[in-house]
N, C-alpha and C positions, 0 to 999 in steps of 0.2 A: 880304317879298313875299307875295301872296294865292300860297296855295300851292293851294287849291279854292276853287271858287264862279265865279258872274257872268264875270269878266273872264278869265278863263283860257280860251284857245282850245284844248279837246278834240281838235284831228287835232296839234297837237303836243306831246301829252301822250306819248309813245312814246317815251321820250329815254335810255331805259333803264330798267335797276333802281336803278340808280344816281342818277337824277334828274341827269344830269347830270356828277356829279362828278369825276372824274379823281384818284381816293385813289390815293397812294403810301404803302407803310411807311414808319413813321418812329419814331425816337428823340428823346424830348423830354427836355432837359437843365433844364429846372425843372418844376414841379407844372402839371399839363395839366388837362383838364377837358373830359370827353366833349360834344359840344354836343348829342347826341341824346338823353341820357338823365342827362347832367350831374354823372353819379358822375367821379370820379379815374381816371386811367388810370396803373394801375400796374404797374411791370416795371421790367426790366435794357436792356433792347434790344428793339429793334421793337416800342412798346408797343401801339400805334395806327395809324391813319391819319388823312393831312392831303390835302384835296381840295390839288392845286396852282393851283386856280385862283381859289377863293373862298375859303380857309385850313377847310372846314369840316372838322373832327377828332373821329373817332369811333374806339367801341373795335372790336377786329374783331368783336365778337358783336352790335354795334351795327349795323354797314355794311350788314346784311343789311334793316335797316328803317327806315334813313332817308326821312322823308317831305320835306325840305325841299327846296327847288331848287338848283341850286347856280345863284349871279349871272352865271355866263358861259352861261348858253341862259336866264334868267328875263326878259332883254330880249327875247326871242324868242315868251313863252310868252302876251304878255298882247293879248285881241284887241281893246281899247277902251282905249288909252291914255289916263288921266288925268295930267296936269301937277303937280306938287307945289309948293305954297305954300313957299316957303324962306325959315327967319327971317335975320338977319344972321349973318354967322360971327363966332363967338364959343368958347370955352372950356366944353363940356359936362361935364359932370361924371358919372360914375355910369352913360353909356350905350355901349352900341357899335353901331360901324357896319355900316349895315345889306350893304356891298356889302362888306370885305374882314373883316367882324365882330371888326375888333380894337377895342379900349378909346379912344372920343374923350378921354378925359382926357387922355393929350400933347400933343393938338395941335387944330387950330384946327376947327371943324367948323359944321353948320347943319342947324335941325331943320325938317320939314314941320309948320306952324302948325295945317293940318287934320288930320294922320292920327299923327303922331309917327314920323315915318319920321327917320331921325337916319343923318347921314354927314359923313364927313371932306370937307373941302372937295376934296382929292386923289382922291379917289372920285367926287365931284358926279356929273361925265359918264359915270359907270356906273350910275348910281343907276335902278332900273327907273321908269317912268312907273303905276304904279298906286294912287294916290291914288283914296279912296273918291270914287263918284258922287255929288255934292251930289242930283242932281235927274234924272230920266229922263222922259222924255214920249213913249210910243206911241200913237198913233191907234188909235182901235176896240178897248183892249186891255181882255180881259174882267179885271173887277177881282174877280172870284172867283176865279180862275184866275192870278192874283199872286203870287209867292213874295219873300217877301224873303233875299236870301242874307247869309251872313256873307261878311266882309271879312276876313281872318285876314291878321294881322301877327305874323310871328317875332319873338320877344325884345323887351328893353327892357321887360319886362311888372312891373307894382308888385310890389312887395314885398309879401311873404306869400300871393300869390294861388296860389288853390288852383283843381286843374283840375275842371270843371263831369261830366265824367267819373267818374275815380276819386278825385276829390276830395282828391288827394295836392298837395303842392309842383310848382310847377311854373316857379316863378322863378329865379334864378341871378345873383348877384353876381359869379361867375367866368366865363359864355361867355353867348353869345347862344342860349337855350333857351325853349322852348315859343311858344305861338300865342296872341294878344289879338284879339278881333275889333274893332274900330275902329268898328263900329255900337254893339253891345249889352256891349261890354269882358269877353264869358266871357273866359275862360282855359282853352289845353288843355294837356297835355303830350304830348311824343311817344309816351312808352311808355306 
């Protein structure tokens, strides 16, 4: 989901600190994976938290700066809905989905052909509508006065990429972490 830029309508950026989420404590009974900052979450009991609505899971030191949306108000959040290009459902391999951010390898899913927006075929009709703008056309608009924004897409980001920032890691074979821009392909990370 574009989490800044262009397409995010600004009066309903207000949705908390939280962005949304609804974190409950929880106990994870196999090896977890901060999605904010992608270290291990480790403990005995109540290691973390899990949004209940979008599974996002972070550690409590993390909760405090979560930037990402959570999917149950990010259909809410985009004021120029783009339509996403959807290939055939098929068996992905290696990515997760972008609305409950579990692992497509199980099961049957479909990727956006223009932006790589990737989701379980069971999620589809969750799936936000913000698919980058091919093309925009204003009347009289002064072309000095132009900005191009980024399109920033959480997770699914190549392998080894490093953020344009602190120039760290910012990819994750174990959760759905960091931000792609789907124009110019920086890479950020959260923290």
């Amino acid at each position: 989901m574009a989490a800044e830029g262009h397409n995010v309508d600004a009066t309903l950026l207000a949705v908390g600190r939280d962005h949304g989420h609804y974190f409950v404590r929880k106990t994870f009974g196999k090896p977890t994976y901060c999605h904010h900052c992608c270290d291990k979450i480790w403990g005995m009991l109540t290691q973390g938290y899990a949004c209940e609505v979008c599974n996002f899971i972070c550690h409590d030191k993390c909760k405090k700066t979560v930037v990402s949306f959570c999917s149950g108000v990010a259909l809410q959040l985009i004021k120029n809905p783009v339509a996403h290009t959807w290939s055939e459902p098929s068996h992905i391999k290696r990515r997760f989905c972008c609305v409950c951010r579990k692992k497509t390898d199980d099961s049957v899913a479909v990727e956006c052909e223009v932006c790589e927006y990737y989701v379980h075929v069971d999620c589809h009709d969750l799936a936000v509508s913000d698919c980058k703008e091919a093309a925009t056309y204003v009347p009289n608009l002064d072309k000095n006065k132009q900005v191009q924004h980024h399109h920033m897409r959480e997770g699914n980001i190549p392998r080894d990429s490093k953020c344009v920032v602190c120039r760290k890691a910012c990819w994750s074979y174990e959760c759905l972490a960091g931000m792609k821009c789907a124009w110019c392909s920086a890479t950020v990370s959260f923290s």
